[in-house]
Biotite code that builds the C-alpha atoms (Angstrom):
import biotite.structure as struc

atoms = struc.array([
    struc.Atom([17.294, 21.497, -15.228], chain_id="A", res_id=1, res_name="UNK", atom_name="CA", element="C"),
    struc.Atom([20.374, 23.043, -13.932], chain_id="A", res_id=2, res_name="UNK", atom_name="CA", element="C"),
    struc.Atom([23.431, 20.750, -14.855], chain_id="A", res_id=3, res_name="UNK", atom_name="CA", element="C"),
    struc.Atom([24.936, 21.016, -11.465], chain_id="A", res_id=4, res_name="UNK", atom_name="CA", element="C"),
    struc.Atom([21.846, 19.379, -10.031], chain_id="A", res_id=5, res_name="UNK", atom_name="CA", element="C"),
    struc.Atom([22.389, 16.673, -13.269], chain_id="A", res_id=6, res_name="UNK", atom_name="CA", element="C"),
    struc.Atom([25.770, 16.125, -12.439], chain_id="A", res_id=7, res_name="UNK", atom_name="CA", element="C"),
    struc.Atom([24.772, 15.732, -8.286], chain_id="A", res_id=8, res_name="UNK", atom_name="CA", element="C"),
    struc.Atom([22.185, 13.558, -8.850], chain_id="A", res_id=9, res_name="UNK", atom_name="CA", element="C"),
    struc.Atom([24.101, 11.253, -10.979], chain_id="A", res_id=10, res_name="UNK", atom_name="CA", element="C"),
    struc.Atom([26.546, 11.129, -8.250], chain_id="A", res_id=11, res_name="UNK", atom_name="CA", element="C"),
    struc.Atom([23.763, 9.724, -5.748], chain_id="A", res_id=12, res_name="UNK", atom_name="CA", element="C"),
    struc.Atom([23.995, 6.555, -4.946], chain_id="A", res_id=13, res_name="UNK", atom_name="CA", element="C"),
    struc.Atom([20.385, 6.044, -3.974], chain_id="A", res_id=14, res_name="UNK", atom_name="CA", element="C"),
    struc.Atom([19.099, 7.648, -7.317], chain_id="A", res_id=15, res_name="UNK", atom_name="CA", element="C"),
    struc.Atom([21.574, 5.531, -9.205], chain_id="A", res_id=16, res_name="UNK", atom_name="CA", element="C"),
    struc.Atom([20.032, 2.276, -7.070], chain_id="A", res_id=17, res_name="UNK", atom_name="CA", element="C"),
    struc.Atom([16.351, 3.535, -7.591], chain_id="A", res_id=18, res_name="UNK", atom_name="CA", element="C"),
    struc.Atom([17.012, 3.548, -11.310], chain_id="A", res_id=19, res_name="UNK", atom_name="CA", element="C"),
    struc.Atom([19.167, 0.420, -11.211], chain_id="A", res_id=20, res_name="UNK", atom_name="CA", element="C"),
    struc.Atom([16.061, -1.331, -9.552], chain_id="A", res_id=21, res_name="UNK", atom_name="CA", element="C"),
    struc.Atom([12.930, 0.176, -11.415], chain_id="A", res_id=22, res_name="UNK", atom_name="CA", element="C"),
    struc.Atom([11.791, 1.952, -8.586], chain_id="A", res_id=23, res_name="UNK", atom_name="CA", element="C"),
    struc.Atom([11.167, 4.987, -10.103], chain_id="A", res_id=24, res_name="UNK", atom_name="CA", element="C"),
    struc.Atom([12.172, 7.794, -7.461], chain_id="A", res_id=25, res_name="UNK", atom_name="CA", element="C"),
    struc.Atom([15.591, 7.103, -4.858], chain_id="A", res_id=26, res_name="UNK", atom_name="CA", element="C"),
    struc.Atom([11.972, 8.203, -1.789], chain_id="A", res_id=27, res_name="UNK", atom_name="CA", element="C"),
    struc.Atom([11.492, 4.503, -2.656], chain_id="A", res_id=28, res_name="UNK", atom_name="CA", element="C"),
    struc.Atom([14.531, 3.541, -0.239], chain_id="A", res_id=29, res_name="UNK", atom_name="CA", element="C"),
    struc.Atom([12.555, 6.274, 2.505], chain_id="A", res_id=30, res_name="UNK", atom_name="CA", element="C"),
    struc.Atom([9.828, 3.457, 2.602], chain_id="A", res_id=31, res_name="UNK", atom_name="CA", element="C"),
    struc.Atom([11.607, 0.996, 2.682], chain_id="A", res_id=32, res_name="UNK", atom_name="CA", element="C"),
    struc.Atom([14.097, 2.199, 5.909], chain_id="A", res_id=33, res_name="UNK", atom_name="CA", element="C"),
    struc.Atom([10.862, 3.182, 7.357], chain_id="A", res_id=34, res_name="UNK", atom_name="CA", element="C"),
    struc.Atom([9.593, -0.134, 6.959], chain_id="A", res_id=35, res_name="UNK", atom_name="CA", element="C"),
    struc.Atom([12.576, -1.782, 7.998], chain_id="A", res_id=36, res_name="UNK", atom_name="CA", element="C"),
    struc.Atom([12.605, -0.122, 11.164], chain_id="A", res_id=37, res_name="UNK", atom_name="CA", element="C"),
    struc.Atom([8.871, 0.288, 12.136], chain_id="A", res_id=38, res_name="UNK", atom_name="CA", element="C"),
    struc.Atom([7.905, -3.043, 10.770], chain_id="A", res_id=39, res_name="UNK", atom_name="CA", element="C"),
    struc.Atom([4.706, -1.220, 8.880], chain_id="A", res_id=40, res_name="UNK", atom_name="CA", element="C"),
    struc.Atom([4.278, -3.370, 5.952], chain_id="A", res_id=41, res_name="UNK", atom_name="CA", element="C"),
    struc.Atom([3.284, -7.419, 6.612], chain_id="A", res_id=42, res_name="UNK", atom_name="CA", element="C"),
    struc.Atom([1.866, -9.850, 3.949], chain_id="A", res_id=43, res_name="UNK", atom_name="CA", element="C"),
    struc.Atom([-1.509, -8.777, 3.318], chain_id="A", res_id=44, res_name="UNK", atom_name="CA", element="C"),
    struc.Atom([-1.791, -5.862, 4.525], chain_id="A", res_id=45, res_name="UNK", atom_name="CA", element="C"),
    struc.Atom([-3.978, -2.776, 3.111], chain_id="A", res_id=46, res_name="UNK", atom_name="CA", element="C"),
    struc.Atom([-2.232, 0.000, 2.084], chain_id="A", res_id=47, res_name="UNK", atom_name="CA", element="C"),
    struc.Atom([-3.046, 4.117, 0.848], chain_id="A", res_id=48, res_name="UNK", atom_name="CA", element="C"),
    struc.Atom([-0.150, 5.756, -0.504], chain_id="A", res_id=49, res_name="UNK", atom_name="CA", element="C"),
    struc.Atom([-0.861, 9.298, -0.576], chain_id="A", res_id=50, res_name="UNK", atom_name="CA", element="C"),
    struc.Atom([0.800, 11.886, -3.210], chain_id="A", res_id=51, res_name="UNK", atom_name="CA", element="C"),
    struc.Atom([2.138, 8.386, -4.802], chain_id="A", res_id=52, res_name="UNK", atom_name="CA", element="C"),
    struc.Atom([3.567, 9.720, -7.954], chain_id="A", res_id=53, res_name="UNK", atom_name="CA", element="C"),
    struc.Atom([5.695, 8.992, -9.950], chain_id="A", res_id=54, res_name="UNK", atom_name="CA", element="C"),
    struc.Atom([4.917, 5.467, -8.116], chain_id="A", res_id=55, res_name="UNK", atom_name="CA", element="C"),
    struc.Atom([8.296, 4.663, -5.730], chain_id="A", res_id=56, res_name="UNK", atom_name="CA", element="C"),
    struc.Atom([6.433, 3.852, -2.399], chain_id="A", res_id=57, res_name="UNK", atom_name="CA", element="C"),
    struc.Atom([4.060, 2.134, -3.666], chain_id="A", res_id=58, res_name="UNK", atom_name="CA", element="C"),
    struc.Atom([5.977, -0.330, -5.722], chain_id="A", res_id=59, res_name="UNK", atom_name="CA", element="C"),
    struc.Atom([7.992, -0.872, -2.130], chain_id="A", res_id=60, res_name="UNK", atom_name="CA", element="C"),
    struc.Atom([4.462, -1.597, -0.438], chain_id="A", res_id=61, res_name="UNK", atom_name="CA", element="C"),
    struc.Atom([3.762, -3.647, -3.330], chain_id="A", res_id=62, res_name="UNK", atom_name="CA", element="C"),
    struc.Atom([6.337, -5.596, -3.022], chain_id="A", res_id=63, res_name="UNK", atom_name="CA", element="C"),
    struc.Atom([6.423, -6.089, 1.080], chain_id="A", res_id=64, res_name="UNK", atom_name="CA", element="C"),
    struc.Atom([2.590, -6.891, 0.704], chain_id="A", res_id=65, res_name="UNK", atom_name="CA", element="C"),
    struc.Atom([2.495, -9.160, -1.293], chain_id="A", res_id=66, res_name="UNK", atom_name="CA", element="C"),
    struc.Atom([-0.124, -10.639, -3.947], chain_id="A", res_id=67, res_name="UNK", atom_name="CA", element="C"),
    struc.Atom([-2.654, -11.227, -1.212], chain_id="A", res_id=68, res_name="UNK", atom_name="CA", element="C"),
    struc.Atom([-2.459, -7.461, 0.212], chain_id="A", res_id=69, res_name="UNK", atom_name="CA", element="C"),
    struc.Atom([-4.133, -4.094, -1.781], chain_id="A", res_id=70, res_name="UNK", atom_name="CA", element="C"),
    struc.Atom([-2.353, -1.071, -2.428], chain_id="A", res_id=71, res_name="UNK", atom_name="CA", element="C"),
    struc.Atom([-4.128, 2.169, -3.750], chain_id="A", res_id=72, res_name="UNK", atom_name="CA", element="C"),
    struc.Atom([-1.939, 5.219, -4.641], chain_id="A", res_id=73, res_name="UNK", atom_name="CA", element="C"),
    struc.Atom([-3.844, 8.646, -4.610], chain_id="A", res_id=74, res_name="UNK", atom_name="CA", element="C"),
    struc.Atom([-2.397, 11.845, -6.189], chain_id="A", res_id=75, res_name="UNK", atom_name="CA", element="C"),
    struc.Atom([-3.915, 14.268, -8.599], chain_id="A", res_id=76, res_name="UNK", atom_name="CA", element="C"),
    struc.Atom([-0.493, 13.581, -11.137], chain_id="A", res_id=77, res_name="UNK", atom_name="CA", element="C"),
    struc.Atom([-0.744, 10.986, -13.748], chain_id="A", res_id=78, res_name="UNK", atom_name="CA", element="C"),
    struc.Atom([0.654, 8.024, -12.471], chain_id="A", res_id=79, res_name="UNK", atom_name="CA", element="C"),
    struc.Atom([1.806, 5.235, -14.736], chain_id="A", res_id=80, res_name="UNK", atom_name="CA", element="C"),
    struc.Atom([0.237, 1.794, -14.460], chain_id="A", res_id=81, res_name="UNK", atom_name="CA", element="C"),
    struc.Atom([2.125, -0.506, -11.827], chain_id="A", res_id=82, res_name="UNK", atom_name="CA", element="C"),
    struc.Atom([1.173, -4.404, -11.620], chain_id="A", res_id=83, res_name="UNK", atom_name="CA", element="C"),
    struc.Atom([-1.141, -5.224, -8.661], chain_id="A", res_id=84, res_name="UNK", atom_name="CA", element="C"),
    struc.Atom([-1.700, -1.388, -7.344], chain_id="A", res_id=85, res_name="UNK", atom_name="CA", element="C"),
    struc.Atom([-5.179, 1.264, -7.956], chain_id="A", res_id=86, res_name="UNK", atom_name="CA", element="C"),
    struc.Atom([-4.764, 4.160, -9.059], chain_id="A", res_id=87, res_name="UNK", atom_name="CA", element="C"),
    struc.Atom([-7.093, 7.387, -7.844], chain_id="A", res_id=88, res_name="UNK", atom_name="CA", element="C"),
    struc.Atom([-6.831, 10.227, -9.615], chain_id="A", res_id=89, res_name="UNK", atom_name="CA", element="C"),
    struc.Atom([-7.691, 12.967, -6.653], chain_id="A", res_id=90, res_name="UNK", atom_name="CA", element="C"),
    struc.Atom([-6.857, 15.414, -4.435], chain_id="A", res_id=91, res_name="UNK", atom_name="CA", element="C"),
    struc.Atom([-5.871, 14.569, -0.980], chain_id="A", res_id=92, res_name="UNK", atom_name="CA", element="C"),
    struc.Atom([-7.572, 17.590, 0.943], chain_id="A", res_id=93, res_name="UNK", atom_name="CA", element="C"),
    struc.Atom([-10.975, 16.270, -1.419], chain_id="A", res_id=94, res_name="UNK", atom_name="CA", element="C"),
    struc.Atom([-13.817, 15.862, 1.994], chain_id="A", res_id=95, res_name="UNK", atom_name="CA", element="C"),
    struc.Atom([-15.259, 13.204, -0.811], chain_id="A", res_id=96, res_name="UNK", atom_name="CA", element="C"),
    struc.Atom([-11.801, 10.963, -1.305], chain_id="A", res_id=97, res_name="UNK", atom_name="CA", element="C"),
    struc.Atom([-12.968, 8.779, 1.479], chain_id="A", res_id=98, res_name="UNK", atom_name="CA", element="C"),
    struc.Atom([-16.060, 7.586, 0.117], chain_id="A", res_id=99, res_name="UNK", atom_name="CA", element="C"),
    struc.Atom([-14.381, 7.021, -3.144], chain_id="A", res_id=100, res_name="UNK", atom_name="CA", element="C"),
    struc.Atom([-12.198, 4.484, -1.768], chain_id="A", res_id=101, res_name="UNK", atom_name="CA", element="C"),
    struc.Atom([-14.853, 2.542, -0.188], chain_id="A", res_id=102, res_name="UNK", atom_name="CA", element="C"),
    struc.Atom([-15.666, 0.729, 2.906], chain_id="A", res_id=103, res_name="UNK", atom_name="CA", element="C"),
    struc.Atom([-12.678, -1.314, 3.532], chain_id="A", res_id=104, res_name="UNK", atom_name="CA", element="C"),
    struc.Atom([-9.965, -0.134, 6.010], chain_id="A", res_id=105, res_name="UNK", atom_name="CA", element="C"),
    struc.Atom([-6.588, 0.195, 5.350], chain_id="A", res_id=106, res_name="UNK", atom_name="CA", element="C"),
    struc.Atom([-3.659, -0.996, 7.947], chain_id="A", res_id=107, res_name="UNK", atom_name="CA", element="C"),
    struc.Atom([-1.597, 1.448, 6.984], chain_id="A", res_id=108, res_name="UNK", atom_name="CA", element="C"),
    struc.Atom([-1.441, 5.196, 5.423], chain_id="A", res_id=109, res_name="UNK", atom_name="CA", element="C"),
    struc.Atom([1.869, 6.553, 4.048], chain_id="A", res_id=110, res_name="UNK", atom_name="CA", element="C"),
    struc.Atom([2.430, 10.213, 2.184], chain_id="A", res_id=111, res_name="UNK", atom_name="CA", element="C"),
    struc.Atom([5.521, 11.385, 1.058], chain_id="A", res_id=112, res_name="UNK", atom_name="CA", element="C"),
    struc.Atom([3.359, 14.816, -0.014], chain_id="A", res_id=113, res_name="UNK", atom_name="CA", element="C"),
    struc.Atom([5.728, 18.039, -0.275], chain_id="A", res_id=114, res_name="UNK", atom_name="CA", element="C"),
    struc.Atom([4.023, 21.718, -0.640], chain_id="A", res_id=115, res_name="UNK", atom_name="CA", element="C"),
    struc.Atom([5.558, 23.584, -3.767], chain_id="A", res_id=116, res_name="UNK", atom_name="CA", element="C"),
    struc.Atom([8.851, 25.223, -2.733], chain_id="A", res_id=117, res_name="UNK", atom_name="CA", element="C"),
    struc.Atom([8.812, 28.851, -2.333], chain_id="A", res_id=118, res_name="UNK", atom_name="CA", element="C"),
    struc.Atom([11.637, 29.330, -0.956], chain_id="A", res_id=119, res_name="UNK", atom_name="CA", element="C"),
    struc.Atom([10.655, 31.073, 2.280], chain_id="A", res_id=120, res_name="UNK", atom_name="CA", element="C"),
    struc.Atom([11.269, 28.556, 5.196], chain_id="A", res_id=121, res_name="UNK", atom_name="CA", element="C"),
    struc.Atom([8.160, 29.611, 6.800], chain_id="A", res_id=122, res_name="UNK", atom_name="CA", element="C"),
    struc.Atom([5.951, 30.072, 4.218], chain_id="A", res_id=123, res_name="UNK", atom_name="CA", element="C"),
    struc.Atom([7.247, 25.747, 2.858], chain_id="A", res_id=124, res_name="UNK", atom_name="CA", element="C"),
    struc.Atom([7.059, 24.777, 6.718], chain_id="A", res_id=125, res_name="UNK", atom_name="CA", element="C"),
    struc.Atom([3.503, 25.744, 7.246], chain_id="A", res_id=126, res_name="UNK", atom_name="CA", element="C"),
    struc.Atom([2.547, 24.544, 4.100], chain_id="A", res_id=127, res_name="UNK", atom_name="CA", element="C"),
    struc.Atom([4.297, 21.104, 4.666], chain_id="A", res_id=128, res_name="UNK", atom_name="CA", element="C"),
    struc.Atom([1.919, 20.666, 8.036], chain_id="A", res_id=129, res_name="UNK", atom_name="CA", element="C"),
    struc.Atom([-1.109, 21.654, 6.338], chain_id="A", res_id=130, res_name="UNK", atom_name="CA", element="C"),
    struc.Atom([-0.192, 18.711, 3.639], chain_id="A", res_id=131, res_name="UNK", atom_name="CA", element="C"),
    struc.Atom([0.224, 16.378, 6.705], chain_id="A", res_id=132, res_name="UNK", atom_name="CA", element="C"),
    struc.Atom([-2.939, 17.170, 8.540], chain_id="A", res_id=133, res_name="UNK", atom_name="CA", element="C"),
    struc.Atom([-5.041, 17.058, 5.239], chain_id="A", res_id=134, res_name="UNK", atom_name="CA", element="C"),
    struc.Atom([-3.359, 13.376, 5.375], chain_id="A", res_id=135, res_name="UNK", atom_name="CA", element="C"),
    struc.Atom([-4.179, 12.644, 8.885], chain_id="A", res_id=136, res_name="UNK", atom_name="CA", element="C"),
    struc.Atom([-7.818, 13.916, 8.321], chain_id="A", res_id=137, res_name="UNK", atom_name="CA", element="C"),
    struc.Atom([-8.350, 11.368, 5.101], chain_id="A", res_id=138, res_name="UNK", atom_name="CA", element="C"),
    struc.Atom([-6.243, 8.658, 7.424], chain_id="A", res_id=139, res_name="UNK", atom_name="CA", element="C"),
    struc.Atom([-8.214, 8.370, 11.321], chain_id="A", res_id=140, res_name="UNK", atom_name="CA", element="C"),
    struc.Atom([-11.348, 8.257, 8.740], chain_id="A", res_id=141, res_name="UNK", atom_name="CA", element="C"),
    struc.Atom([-10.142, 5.335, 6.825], chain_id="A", res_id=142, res_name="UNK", atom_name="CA", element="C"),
    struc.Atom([-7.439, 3.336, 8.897], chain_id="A", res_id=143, res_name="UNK", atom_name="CA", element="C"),
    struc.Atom([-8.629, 0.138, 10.790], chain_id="A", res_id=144, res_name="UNK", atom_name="CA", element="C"),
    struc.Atom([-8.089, -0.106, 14.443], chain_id="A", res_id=145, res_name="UNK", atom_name="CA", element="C"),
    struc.Atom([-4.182, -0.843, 15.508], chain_id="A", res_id=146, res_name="UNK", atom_name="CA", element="C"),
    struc.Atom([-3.384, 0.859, 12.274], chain_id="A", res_id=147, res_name="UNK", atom_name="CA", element="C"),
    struc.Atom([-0.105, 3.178, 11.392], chain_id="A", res_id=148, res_name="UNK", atom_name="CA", element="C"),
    struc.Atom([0.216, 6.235, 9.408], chain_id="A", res_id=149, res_name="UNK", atom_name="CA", element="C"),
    struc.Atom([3.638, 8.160, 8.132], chain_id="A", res_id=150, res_name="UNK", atom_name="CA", element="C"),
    struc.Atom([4.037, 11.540, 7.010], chain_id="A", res_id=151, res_name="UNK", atom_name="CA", element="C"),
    struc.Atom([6.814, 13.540, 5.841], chain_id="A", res_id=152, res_name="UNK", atom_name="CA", element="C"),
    struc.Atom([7.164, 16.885, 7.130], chain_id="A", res_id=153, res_name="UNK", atom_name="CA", element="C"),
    struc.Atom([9.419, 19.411, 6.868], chain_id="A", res_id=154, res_name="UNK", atom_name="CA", element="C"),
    struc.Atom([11.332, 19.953, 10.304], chain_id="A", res_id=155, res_name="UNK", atom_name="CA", element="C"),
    struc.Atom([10.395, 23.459, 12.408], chain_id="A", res_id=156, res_name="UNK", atom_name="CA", element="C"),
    struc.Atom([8.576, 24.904, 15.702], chain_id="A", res_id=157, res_name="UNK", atom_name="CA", element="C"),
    struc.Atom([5.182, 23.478, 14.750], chain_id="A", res_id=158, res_name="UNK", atom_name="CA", element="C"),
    struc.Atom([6.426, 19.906, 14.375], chain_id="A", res_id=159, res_name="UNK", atom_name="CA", element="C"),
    struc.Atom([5.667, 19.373, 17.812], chain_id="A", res_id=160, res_name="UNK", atom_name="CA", element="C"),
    struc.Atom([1.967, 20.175, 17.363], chain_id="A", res_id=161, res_name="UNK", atom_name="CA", element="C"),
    struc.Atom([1.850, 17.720, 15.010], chain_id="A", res_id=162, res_name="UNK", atom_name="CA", element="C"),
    struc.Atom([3.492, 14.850, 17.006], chain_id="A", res_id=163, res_name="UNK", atom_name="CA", element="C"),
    struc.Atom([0.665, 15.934, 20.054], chain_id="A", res_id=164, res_name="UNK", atom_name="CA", element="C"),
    struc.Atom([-1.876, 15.608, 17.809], chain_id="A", res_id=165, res_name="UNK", atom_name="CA", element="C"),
    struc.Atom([-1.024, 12.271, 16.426], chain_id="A", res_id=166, res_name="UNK", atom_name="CA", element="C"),
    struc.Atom([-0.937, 10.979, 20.101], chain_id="A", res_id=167, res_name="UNK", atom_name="CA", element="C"),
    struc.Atom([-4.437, 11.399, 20.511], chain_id="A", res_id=168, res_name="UNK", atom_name="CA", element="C"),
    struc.Atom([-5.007, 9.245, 18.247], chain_id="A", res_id=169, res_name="UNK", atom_name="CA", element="C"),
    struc.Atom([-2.524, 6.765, 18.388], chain_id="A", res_id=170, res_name="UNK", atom_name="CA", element="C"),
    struc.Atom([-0.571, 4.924, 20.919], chain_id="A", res_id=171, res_name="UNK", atom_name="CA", element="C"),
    struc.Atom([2.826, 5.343, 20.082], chain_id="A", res_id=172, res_name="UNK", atom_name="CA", element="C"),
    struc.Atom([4.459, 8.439, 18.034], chain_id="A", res_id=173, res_name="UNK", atom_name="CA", element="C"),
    struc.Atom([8.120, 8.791, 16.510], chain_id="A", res_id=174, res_name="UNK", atom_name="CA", element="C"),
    struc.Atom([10.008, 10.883, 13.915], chain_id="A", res_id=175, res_name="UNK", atom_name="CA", element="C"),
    struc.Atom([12.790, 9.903, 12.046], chain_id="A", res_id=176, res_name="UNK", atom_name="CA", element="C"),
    struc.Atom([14.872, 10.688, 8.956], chain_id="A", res_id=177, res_name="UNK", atom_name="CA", element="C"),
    struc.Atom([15.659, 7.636, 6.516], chain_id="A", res_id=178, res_name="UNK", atom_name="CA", element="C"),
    struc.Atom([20.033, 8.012, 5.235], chain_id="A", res_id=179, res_name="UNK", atom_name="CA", element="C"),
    struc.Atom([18.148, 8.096, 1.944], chain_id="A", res_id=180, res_name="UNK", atom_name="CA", element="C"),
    struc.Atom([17.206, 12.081, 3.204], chain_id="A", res_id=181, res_name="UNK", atom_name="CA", element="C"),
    struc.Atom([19.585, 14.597, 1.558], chain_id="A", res_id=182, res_name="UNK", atom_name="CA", element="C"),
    struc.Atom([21.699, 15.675, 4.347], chain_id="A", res_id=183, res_name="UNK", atom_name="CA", element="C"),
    struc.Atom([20.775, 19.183, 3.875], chain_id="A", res_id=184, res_name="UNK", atom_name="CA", element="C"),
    struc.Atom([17.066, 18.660, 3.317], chain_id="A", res_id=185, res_name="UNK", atom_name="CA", element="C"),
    struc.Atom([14.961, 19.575, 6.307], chain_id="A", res_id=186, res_name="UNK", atom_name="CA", element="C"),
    struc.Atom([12.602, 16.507, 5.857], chain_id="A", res_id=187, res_name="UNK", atom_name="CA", element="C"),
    struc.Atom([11.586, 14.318, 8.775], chain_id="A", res_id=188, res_name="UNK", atom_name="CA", element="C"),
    struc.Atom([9.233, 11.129, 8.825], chain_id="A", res_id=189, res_name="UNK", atom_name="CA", element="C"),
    struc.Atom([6.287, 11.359, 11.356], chain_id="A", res_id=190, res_name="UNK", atom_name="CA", element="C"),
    struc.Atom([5.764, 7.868, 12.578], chain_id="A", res_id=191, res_name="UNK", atom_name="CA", element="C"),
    struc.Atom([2.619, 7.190, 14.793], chain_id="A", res_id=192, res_name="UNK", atom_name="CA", element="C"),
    struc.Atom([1.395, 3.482, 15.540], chain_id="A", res_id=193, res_name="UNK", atom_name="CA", element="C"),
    struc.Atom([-1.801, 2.360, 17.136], chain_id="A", res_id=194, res_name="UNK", atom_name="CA", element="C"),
    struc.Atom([-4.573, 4.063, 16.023], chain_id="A", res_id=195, res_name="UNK", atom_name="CA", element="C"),
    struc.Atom([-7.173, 4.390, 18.299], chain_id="A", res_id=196, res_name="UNK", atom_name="CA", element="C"),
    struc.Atom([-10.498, 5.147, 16.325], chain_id="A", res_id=197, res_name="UNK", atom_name="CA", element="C"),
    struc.Atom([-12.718, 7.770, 18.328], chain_id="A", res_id=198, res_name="UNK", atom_name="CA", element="C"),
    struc.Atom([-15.889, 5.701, 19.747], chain_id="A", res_id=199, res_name="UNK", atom_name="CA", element="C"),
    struc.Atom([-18.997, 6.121, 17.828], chain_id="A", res_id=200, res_name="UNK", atom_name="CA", element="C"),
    struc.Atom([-21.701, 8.217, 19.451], chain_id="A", res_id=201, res_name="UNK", atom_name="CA", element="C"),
    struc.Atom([-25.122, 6.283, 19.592], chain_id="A", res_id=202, res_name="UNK", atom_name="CA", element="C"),
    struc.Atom([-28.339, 8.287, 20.343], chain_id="A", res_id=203, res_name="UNK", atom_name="CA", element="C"),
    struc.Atom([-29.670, 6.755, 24.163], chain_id="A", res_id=204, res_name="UNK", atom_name="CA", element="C"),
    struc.Atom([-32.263, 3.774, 23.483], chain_id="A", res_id=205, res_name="UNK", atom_name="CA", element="C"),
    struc.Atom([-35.839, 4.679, 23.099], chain_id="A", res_id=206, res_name="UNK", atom_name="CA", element="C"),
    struc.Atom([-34.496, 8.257, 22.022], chain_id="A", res_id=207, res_name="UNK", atom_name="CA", element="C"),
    struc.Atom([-36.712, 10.293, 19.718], chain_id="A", res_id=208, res_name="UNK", atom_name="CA", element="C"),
    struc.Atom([-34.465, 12.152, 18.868], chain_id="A", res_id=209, res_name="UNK", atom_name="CA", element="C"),
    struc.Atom([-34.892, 16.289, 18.974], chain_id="A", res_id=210, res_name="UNK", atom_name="CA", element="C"),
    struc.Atom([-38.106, 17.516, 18.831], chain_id="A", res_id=211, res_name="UNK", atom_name="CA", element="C"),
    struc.Atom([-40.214, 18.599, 15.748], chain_id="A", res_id=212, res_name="UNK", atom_name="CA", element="C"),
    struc.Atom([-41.297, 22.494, 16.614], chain_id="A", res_id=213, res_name="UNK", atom_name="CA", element="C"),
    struc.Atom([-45.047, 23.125, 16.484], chain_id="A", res_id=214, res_name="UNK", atom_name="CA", element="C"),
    struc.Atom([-45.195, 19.196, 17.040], chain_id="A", res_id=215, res_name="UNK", atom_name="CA", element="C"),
    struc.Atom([-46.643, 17.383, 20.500], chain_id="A", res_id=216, res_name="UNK", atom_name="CA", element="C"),
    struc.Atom([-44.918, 14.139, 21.293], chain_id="A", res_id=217, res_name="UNK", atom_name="CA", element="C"),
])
């Protein structure tokens, strides 16, 4: 690790707080403005924390949950054991993730995912959208009704796709960028509240469905 980036990250007064307060990554304090300002995280609620390691957001939803809520943290890294919070070892994109975290809803999906920098803006924005909509696929399948989902995304001209995409599905859409962002970093936080399930398609009573070929009726 290059000792300038030692020596600046020492400096930080978030990463200093984050390892003051066992919360294992400064992001932690991203969740928790996020929170603060969305009101996202009540006593009892449900909550999927998506590319969780090393753990930060979800010992914040832990914590804002309380004993009586769930919190499941999902990322193909080893994540270390935290009190009161399942760990699933997959991949977010996986089409069989759902069913692996079973039938009950969640109130609200977070992911803090970030694509591996290549250092082409282009090549990391794209790449940051794709991680979001893989989220946002796994999320309208899972979320209850009324439910809220945030993404972080890196900033660019497709952002605004994004934001029109979560407004079909939910009722009320907002970005914003937590002081706990690196002033340089690109990063933004996709906020979108309401979720508005798609209505479930029931074949007309007395249907037969389609018809057998070769087969009278």
């Amino acid at each position: 690790m290059p000792r300038r980036f030692v020596s600046e990250r020492r400096r930080d007064p978030y990463y200093r707080a984050a390892r003051r307060e066992g919360l294992r990554s400064r992001a932690a304090f991203k969740l928790a403005y996020v929170d603060d300002r969305f009101r996202l995280l009540r006593g009892g609620s449900r909550v999927l924390d998506l590319g969780a390691a090393p753990g930060g957001w979800s010992i914040v939803a832990r914590e804002r949950v309380g004993p009586s809520g769930r919190v499941v943290a999902v990322d193909l890294r080893t994540i270390d054991p935290i009190d009161g919070v399942e760990v699933v070892r997959a991949r977010v994109g996986d089409p069989r993730l759902a069913a692996r975290l079973g039938a009950e809803r969640f109130d609200v999906v977070v992911s803090d995912m970030s694509p591996r920098i290549s250092g082409a803006y282009a090549t990391d924005h794209g790449r940051s959208v794709a991680l979001v909509r893989d989220a946002l696929a796994l999320a309208v399948r899972v979320l209850a009704e009324g439910g809220a989902f945030v993404a972080k995304v890196f900033d660019g001209d497709m952002v605004g796709d994004l934001e029109r995409e979560l407004a079909e599905r939910f009722a009320l859409v907002r970005r914003t960028k937590p002081p706990a962002s690196r002033e340089p970093s690109s990063e933004v936080y996709l906020v979108a509240l309401g979720f508005r399930p798609l209505p479930e398609v029931h074949a007309p009573t007395g249907s037969l469905g389609p018809r057998a070929p070769g087969r009278a009726i």
